[in-house]
Structure formats: structure tokens, C-alpha cells
mmCIF file of the N, C-alpha and C atoms, coordinates in Angstrom:
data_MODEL
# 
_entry.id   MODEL 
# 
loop_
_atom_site.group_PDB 
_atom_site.id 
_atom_site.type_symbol 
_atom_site.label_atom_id 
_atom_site.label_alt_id 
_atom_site.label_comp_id 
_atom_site.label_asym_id 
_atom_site.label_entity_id 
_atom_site.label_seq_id 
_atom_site.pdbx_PDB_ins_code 
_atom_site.Cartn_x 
_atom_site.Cartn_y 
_atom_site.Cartn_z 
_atom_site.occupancy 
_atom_site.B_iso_or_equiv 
_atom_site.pdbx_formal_charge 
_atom_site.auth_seq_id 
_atom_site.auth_comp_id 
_atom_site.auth_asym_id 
_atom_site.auth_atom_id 
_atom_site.pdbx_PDB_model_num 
ATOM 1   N N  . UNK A 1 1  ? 0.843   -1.181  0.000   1.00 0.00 ? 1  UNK A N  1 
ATOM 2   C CA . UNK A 1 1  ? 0.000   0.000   0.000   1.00 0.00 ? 1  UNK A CA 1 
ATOM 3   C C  . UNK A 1 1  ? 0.879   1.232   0.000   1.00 0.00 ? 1  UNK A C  1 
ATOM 4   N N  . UNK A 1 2  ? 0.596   2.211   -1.241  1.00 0.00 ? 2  UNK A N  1 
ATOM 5   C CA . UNK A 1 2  ? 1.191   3.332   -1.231  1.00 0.00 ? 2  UNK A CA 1 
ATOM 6   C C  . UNK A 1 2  ? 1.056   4.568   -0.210  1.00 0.00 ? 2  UNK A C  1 
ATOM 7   N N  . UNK A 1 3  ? 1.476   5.024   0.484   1.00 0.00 ? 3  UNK A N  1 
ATOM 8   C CA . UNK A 1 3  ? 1.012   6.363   1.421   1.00 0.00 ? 3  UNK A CA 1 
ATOM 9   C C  . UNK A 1 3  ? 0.598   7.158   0.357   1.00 0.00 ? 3  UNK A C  1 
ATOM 10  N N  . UNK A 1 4  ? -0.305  8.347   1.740   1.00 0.00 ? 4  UNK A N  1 
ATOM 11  C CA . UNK A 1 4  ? -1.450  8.836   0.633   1.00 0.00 ? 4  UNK A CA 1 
ATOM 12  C C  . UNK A 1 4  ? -0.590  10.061  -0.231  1.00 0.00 ? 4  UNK A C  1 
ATOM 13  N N  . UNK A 1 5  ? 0.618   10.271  0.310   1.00 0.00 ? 5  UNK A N  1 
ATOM 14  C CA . UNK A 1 5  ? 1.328   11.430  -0.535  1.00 0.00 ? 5  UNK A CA 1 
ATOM 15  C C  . UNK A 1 5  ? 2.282   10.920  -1.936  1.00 0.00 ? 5  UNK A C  1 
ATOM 16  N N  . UNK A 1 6  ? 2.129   9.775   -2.069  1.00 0.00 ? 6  UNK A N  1 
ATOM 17  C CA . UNK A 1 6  ? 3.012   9.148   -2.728  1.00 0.00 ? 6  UNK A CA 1 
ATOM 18  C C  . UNK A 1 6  ? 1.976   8.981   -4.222  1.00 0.00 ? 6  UNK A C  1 
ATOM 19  N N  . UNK A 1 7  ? 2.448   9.316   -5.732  1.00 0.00 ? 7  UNK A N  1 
ATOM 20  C CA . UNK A 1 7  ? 1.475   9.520   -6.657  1.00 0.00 ? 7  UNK A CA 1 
ATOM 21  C C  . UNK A 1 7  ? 1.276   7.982   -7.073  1.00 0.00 ? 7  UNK A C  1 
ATOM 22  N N  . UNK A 1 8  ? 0.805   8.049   -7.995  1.00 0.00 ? 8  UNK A N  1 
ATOM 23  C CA . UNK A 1 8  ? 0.210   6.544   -8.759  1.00 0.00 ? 8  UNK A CA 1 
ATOM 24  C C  . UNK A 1 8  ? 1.360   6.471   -10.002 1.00 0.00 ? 8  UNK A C  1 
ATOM 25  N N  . UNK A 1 9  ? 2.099   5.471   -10.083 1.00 0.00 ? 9  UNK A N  1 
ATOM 26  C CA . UNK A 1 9  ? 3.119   5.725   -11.050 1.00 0.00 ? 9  UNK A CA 1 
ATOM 27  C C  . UNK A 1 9  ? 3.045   4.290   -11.915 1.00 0.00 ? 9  UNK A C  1 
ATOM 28  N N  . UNK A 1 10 ? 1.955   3.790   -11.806 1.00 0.00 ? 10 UNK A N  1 
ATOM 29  C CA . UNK A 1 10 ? 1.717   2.450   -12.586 1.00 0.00 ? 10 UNK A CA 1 
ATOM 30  C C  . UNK A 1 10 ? 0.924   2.848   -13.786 1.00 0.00 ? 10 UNK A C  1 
ATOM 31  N N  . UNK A 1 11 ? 0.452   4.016   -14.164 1.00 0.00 ? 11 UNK A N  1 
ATOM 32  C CA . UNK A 1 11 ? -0.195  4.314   -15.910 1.00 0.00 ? 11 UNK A CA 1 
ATOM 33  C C  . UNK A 1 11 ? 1.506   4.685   -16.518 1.00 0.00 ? 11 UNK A C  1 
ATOM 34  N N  . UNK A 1 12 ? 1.769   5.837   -15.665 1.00 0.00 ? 12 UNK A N  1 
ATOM 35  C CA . UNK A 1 12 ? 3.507   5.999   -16.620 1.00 0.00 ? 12 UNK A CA 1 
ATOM 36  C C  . UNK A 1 12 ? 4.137   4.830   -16.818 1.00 0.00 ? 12 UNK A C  1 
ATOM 37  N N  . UNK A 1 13 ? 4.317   4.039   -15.830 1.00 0.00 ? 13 UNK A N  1 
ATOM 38  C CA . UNK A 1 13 ? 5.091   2.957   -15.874 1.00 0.00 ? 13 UNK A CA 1 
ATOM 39  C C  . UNK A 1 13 ? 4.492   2.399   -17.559 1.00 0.00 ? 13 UNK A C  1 
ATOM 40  N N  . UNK A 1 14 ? 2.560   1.527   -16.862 1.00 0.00 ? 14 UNK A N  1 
ATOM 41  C CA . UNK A 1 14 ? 2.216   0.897   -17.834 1.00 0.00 ? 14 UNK A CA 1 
ATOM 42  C C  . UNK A 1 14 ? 2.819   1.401   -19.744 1.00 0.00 ? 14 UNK A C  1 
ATOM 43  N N  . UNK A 1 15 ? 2.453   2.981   -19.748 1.00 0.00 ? 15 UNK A N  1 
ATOM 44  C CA . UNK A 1 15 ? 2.612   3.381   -20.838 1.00 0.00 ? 15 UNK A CA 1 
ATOM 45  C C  . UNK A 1 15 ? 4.068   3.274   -21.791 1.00 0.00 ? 15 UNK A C  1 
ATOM 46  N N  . UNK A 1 16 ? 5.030   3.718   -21.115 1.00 0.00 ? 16 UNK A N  1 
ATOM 47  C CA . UNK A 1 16 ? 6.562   3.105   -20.984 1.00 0.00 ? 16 UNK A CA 1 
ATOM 48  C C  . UNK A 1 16 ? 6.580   2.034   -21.910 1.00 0.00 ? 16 UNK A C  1 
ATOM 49  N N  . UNK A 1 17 ? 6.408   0.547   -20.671 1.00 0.00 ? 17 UNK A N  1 
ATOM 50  C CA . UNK A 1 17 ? 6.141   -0.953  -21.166 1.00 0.00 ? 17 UNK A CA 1 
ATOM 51  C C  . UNK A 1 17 ? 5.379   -0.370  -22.196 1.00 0.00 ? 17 UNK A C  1 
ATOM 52  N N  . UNK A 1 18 ? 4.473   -0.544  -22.530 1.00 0.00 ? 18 UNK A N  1 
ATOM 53  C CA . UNK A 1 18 ? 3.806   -0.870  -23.893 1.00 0.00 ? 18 UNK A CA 1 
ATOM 54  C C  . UNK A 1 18 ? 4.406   -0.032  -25.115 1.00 0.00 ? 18 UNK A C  1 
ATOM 55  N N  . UNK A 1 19 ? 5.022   1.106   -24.869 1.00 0.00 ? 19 UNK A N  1 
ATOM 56  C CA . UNK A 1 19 ? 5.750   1.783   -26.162 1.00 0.00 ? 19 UNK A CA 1 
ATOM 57  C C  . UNK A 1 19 ? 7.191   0.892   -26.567 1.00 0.00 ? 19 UNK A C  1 
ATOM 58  N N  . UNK A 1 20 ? 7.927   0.828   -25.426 1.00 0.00 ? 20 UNK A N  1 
ATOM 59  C CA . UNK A 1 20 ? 8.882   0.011   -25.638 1.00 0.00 ? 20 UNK A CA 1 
ATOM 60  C C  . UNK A 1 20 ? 8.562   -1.736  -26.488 1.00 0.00 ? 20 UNK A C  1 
ATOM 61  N N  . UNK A 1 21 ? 7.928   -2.139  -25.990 1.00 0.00 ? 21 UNK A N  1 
ATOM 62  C CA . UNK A 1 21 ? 7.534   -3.506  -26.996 1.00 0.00 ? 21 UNK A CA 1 
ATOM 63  C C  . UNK A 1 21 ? 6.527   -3.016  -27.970 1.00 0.00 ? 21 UNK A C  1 
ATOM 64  N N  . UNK A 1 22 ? 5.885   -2.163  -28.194 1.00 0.00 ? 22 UNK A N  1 
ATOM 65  C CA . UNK A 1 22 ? 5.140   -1.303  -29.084 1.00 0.00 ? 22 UNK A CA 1 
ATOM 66  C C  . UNK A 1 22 ? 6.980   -1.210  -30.207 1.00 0.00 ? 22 UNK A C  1 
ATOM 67  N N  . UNK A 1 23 ? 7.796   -1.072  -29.761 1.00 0.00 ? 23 UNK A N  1 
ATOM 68  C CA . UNK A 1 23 ? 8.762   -0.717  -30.856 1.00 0.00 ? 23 UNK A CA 1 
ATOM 69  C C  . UNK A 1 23 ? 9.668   -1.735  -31.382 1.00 0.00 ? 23 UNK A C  1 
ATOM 70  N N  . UNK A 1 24 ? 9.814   -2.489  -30.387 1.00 0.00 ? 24 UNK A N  1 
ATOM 71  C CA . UNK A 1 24 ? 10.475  -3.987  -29.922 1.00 0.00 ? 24 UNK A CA 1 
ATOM 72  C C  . UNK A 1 24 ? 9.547   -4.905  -31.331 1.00 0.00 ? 24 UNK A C  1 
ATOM 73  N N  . UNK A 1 25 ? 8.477   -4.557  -31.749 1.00 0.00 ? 25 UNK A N  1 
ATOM 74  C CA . UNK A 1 25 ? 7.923   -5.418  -32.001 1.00 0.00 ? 25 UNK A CA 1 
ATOM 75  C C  . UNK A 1 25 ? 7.692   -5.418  -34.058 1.00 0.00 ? 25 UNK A C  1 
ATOM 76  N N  . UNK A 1 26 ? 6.908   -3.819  -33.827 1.00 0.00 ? 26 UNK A N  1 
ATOM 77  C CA . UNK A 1 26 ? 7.200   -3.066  -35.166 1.00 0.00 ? 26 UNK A CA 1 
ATOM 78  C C  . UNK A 1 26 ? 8.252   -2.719  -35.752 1.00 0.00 ? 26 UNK A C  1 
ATOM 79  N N  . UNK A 1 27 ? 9.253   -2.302  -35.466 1.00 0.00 ? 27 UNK A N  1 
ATOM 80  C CA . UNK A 1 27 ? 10.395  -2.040  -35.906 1.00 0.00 ? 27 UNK A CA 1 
ATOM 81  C C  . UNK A 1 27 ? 11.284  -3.524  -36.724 1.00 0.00 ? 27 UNK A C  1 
ATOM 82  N N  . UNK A 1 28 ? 11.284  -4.063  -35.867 1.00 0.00 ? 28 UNK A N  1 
ATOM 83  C CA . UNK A 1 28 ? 11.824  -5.681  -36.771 1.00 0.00 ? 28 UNK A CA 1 
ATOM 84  C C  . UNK A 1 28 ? 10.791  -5.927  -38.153 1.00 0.00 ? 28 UNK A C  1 
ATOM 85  N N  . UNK A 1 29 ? 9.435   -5.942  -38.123 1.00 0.00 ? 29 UNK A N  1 
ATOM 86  C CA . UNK A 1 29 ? 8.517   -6.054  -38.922 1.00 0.00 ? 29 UNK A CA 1 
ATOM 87  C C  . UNK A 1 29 ? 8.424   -5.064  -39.968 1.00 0.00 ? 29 UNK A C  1 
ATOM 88  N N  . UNK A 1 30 ? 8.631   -3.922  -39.708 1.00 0.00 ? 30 UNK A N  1 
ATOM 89  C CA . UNK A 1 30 ? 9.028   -2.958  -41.015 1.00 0.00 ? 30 UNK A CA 1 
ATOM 90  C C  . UNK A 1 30 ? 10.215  -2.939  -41.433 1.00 0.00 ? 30 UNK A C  1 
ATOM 91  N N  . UNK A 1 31 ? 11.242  -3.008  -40.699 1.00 0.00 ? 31 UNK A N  1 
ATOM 92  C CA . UNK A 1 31 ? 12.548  -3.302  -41.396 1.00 0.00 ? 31 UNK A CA 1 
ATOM 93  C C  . UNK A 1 31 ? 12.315  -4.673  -42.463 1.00 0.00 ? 31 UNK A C  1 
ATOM 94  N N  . UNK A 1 32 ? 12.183  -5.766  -41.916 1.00 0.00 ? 32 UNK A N  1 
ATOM 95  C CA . UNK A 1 32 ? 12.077  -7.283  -42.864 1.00 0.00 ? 32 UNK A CA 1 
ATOM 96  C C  . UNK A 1 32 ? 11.056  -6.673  -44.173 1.00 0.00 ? 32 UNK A C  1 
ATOM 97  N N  . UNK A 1 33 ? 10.175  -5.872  -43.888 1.00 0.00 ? 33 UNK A N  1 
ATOM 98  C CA . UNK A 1 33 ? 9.026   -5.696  -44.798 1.00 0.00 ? 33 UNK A CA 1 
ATOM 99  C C  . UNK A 1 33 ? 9.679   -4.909  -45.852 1.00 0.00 ? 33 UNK A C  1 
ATOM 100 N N  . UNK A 1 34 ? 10.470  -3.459  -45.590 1.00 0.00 ? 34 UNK A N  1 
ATOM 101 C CA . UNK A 1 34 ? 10.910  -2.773  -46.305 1.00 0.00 ? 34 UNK A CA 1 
ATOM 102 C C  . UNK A 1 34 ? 12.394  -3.489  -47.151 1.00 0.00 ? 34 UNK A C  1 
ATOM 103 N N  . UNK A 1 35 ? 13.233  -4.107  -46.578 1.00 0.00 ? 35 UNK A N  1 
ATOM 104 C CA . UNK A 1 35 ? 14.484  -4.519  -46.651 1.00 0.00 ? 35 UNK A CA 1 
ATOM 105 C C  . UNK A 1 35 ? 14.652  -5.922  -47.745 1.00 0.00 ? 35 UNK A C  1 
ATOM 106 N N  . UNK A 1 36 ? 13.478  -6.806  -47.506 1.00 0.00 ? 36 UNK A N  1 
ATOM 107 C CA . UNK A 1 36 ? 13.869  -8.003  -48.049 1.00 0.00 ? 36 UNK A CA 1 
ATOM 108 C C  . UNK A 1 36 ? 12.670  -8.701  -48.992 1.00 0.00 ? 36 UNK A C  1 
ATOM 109 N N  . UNK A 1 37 ? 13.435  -9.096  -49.729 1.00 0.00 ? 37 UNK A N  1 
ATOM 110 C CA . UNK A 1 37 ? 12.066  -9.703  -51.093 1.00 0.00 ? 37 UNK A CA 1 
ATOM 111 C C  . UNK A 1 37 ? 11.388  -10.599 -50.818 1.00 0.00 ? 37 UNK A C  1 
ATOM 112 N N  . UNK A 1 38 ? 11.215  -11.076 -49.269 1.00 0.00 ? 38 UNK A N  1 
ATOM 113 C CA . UNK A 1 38 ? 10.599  -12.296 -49.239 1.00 0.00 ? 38 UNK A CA 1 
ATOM 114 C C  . UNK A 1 38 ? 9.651   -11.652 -48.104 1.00 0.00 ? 38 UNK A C  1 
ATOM 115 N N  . UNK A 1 39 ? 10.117  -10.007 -47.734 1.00 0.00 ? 39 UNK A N  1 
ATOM 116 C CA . UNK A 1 39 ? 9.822   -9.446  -46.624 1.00 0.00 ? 39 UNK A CA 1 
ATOM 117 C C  . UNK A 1 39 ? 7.786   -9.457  -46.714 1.00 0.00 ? 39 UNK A C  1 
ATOM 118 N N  . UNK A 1 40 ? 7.550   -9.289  -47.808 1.00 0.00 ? 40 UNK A N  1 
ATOM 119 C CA . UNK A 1 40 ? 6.109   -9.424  -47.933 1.00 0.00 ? 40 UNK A CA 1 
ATOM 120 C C  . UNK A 1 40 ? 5.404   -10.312 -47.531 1.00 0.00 ? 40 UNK A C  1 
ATOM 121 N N  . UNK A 1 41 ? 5.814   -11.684 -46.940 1.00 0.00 ? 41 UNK A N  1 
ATOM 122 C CA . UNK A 1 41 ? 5.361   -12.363 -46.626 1.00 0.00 ? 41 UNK A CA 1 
ATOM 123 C C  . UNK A 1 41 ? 5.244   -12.339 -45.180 1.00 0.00 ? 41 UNK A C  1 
ATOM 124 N N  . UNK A 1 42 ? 5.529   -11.184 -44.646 1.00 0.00 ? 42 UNK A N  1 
ATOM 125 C CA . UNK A 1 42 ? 5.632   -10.378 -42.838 1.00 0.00 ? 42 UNK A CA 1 
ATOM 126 C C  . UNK A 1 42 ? 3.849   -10.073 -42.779 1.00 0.00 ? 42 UNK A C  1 
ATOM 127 N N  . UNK A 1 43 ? 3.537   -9.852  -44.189 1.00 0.00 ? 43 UNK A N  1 
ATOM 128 C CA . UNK A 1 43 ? 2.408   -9.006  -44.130 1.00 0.00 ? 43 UNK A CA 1 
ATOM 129 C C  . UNK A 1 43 ? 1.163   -10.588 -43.657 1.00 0.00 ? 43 UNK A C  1 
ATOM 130 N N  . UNK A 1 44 ? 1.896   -11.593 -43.655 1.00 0.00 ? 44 UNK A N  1 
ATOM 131 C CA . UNK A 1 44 ? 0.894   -12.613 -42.777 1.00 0.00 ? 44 UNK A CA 1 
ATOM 132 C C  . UNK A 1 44 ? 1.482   -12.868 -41.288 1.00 0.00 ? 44 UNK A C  1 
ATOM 133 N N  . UNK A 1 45 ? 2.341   -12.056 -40.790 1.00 0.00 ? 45 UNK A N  1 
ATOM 134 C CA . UNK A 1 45 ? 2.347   -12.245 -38.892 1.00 0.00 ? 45 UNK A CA 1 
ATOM 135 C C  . UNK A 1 45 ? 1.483   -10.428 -38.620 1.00 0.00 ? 45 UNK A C  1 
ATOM 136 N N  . UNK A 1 46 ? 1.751   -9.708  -39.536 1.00 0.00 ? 46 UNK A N  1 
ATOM 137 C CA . UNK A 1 46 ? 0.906   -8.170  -38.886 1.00 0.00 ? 46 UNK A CA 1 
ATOM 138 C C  . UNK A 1 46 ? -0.034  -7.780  -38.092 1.00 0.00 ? 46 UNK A C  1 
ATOM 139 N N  . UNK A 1 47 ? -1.501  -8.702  -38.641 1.00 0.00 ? 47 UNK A N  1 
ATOM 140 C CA . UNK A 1 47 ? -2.269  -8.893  -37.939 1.00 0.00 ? 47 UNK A CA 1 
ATOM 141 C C  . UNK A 1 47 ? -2.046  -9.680  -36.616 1.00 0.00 ? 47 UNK A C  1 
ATOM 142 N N  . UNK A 1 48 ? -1.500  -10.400 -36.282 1.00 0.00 ? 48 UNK A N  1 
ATOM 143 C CA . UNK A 1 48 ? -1.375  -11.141 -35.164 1.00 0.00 ? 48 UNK A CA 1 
ATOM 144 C C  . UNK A 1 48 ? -0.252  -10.300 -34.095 1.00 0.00 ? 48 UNK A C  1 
ATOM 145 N N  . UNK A 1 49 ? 0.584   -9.831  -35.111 1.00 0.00 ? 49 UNK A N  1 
ATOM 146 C CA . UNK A 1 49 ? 1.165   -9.031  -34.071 1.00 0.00 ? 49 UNK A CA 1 
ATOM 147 C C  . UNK A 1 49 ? 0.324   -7.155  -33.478 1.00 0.00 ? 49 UNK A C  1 
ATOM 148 N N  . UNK A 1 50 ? -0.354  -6.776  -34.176 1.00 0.00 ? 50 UNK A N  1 
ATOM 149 C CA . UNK A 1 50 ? -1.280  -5.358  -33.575 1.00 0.00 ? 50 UNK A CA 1 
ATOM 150 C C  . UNK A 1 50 ? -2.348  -6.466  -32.873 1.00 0.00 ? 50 UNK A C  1 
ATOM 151 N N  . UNK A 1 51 ? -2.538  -7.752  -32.708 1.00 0.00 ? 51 UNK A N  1 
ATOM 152 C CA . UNK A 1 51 ? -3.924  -8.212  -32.164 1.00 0.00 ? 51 UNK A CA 1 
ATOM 153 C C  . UNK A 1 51 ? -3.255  -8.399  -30.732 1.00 0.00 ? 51 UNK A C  1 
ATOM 154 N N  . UNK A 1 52 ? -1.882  -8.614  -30.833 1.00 0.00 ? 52 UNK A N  1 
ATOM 155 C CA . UNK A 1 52 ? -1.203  -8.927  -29.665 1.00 0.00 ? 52 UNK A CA 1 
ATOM 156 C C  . UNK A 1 52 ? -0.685  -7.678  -28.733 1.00 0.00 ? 52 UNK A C  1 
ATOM 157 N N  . UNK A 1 53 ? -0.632  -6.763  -29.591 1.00 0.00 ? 53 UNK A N  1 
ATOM 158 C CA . UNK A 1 53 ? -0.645  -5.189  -29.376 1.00 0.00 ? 53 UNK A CA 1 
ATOM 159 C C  . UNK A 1 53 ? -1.504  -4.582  -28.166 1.00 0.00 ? 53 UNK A C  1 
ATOM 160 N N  . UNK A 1 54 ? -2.520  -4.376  -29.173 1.00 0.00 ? 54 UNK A N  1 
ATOM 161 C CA . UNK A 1 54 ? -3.800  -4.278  -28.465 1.00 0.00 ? 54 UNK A CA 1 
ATOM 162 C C  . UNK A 1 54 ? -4.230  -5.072  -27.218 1.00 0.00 ? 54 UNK A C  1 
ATOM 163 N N  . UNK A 1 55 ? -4.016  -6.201  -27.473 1.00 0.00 ? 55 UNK A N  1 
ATOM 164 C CA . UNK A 1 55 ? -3.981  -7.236  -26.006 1.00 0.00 ? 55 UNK A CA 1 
ATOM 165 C C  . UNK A 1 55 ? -3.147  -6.506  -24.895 1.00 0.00 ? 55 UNK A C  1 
ATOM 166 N N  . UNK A 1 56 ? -2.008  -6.569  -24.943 1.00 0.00 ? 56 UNK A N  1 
ATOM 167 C CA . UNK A 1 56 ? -0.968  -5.876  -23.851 1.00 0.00 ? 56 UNK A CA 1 
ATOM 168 C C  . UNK A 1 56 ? -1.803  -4.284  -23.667 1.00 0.00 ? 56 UNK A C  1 
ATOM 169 N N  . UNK A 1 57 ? -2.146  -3.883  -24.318 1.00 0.00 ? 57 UNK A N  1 
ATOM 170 C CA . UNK A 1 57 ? -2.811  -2.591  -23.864 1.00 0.00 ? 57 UNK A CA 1 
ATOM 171 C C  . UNK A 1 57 ? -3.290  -2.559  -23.287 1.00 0.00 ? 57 UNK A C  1 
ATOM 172 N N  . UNK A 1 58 ? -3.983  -3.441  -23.466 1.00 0.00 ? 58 UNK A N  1 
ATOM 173 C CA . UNK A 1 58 ? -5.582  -3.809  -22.547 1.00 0.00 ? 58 UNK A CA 1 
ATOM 174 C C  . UNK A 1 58 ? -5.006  -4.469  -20.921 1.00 0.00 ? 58 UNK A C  1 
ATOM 175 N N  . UNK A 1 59 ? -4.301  -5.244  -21.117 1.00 0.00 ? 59 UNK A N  1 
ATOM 176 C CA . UNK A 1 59 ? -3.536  -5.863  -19.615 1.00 0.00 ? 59 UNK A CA 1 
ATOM 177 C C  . UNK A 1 59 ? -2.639  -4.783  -18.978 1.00 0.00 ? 59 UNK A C  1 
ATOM 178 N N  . UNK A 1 60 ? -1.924  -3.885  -19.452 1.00 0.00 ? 60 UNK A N  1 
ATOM 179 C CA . UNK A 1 60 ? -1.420  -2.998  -19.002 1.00 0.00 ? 60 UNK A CA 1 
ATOM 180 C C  . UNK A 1 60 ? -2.496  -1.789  -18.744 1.00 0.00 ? 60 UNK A C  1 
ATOM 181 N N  . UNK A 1 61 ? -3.413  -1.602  -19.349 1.00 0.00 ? 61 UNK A N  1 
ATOM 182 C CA . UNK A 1 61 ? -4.620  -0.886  -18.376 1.00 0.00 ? 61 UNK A CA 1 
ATOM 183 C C  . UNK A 1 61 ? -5.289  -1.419  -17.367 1.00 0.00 ? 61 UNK A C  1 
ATOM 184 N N  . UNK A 1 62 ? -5.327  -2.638  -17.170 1.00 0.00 ? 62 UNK A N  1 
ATOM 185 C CA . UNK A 1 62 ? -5.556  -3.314  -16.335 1.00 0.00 ? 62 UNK A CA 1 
ATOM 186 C C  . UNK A 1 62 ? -4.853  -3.198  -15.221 1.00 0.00 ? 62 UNK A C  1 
ATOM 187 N N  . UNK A 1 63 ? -3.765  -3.333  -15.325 1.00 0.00 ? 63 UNK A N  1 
ATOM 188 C CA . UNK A 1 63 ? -2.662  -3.915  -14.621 1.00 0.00 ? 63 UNK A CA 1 
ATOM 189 C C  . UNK A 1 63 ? -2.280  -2.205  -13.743 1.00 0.00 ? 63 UNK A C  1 
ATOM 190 N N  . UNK A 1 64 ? -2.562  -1.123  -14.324 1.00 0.00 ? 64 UNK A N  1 
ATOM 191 C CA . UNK A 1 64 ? -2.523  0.513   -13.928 1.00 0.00 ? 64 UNK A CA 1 
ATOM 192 C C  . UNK A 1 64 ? -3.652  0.588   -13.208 1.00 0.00 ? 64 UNK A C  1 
ATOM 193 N N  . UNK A 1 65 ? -4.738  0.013   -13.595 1.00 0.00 ? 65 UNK A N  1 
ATOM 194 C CA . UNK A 1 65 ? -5.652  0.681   -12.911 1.00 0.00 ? 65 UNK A CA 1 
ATOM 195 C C  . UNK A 1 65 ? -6.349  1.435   -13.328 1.00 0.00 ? 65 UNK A C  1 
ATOM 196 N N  . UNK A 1 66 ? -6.135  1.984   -14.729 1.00 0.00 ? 66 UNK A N  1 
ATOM 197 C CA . UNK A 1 66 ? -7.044  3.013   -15.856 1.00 0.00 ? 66 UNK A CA 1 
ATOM 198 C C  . UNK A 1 66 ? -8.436  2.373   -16.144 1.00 0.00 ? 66 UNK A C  1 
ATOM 199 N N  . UNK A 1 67 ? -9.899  2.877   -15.971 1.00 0.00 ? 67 UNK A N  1 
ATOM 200 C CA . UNK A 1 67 ? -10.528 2.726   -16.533 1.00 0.00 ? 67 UNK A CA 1 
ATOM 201 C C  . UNK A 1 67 ? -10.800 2.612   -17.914 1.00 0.00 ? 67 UNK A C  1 
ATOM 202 N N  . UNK A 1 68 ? -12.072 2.046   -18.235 1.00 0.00 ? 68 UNK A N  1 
ATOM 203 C CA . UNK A 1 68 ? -12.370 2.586   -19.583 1.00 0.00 ? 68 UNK A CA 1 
ATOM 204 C C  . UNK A 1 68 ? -12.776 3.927   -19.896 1.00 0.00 ? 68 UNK A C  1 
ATOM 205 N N  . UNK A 1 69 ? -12.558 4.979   -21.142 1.00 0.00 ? 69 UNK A N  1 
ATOM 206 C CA . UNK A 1 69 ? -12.486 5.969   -21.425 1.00 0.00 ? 69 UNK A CA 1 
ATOM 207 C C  . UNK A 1 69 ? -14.632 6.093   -20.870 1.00 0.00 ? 69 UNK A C  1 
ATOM 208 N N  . UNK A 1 70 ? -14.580 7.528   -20.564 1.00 0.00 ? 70 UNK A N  1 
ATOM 209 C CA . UNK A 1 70 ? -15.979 7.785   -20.385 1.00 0.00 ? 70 UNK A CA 1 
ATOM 210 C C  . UNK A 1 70 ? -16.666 7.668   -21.681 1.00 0.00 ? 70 UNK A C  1 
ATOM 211 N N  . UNK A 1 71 ? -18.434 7.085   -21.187 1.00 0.00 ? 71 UNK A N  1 
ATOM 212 C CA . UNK A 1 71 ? -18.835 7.125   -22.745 1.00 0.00 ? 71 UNK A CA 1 
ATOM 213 C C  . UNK A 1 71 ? -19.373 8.641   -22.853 1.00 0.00 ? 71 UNK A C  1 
ATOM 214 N N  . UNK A 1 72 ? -19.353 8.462   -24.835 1.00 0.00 ? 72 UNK A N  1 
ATOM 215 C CA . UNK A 1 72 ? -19.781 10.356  -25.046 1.00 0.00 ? 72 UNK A CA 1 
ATOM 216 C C  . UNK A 1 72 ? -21.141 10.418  -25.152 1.00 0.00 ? 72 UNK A C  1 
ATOM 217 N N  . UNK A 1 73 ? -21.063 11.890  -24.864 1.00 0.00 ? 73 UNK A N  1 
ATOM 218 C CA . UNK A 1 73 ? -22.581 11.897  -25.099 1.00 0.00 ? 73 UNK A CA 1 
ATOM 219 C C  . UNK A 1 73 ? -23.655 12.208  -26.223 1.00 0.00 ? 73 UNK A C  1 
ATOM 220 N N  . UNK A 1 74 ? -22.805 11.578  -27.315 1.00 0.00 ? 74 UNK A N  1 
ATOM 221 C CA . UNK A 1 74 ? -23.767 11.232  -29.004 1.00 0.00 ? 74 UNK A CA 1 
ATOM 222 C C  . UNK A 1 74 ? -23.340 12.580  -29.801 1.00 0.00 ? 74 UNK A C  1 
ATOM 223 N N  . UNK A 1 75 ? -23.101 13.463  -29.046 1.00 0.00 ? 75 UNK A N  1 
ATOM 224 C CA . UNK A 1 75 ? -22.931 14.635  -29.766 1.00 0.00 ? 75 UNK A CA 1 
ATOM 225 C C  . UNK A 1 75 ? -21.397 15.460  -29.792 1.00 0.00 ? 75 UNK A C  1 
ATOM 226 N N  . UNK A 1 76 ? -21.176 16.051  -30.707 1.00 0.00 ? 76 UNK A N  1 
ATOM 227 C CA . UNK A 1 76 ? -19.621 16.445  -30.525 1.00 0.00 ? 76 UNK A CA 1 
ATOM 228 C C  . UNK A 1 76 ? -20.076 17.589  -30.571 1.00 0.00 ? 76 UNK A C  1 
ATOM 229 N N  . UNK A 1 77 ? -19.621 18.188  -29.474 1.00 0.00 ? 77 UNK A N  1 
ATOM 230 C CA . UNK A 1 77 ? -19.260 20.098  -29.830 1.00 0.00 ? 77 UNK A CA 1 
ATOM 231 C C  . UNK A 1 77 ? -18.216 20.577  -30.248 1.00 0.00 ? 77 UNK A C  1 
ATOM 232 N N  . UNK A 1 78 ? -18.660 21.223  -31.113 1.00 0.00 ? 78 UNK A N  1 
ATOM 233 C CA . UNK A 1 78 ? -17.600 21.861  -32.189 1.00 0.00 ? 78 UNK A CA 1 
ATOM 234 C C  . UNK A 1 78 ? -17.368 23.695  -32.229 1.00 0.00 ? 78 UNK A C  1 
ATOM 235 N N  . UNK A 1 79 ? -17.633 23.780  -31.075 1.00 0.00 ? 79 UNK A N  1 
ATOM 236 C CA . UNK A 1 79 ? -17.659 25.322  -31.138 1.00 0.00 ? 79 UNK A CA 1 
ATOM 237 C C  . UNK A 1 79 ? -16.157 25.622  -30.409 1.00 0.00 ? 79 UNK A C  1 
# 
């Protein structure tokens, strides 16, 4: 248990983790894609890797403590 003066440092943290393998992950995958003639065939792990993406997002919001975003209320103001 954190004392009450002490901030919440598990969304920074979370966000951190997920950019870092957010780069860890894409970066190898566009390099092979851009770099090599066989690299097109990356374009069948892509999907599995943003599905796996998105997963860690979701566990690392979890894992922070972030809710889900508020819902809107149907209308956008634009003024």
C-alpha cells in the first residue's frame, strides 16, 4: 500500500512498457518488410502481431488501474 502522498506511477510505468515492446515489435517487422524480397510475406504475422498489441494494452490498463475511457454523449461540440 502506497502512502497517501506518494502519486500513482503504474499508468507511466504501464505506458513506458507498452511503447517500448510497441517498438520492440514493429520495428523488426518494417525493417524485414521494407528490406527483403521475401519481406512481404511479414504481411501474414501483422495482424497477429497489432492483435497482440492491443492485447498488452488492454492488460497494461488493467494492470494501472485506468478505466475505460468515459462514454460520449452522441454529440460532438464543435464550437
Amino acid at each position: 500500500m502506497q502512502p497517501p502522498d506518494m502519486p500513482n506511477r503504474r499508468p507511466v510505468i504501464a505506458v513506458v512498457v507498452g511503447l517500448l515492446i510497441a517498438l520492440a515489435v514493429i520495428t523488426p517487422l518494417a525493417w524485414l518488410l521494407n528490406t527483403r524480397d521475401w519481406g512481404i510475406l511479414v504481411m501474414f504475422v501483422v495482424p497477429f502481431a497489432v492483435w497482440g498489441l492491443i492485447w498488452l494494452g488492454r492488460r497494461l490498463a488493467d494492470w494501472a488501474g485506468v478505466g475505460p475511457p468515459p462514454p460520449s454523449s452522441g454529440r460532438e461540440d464543435l464550437r
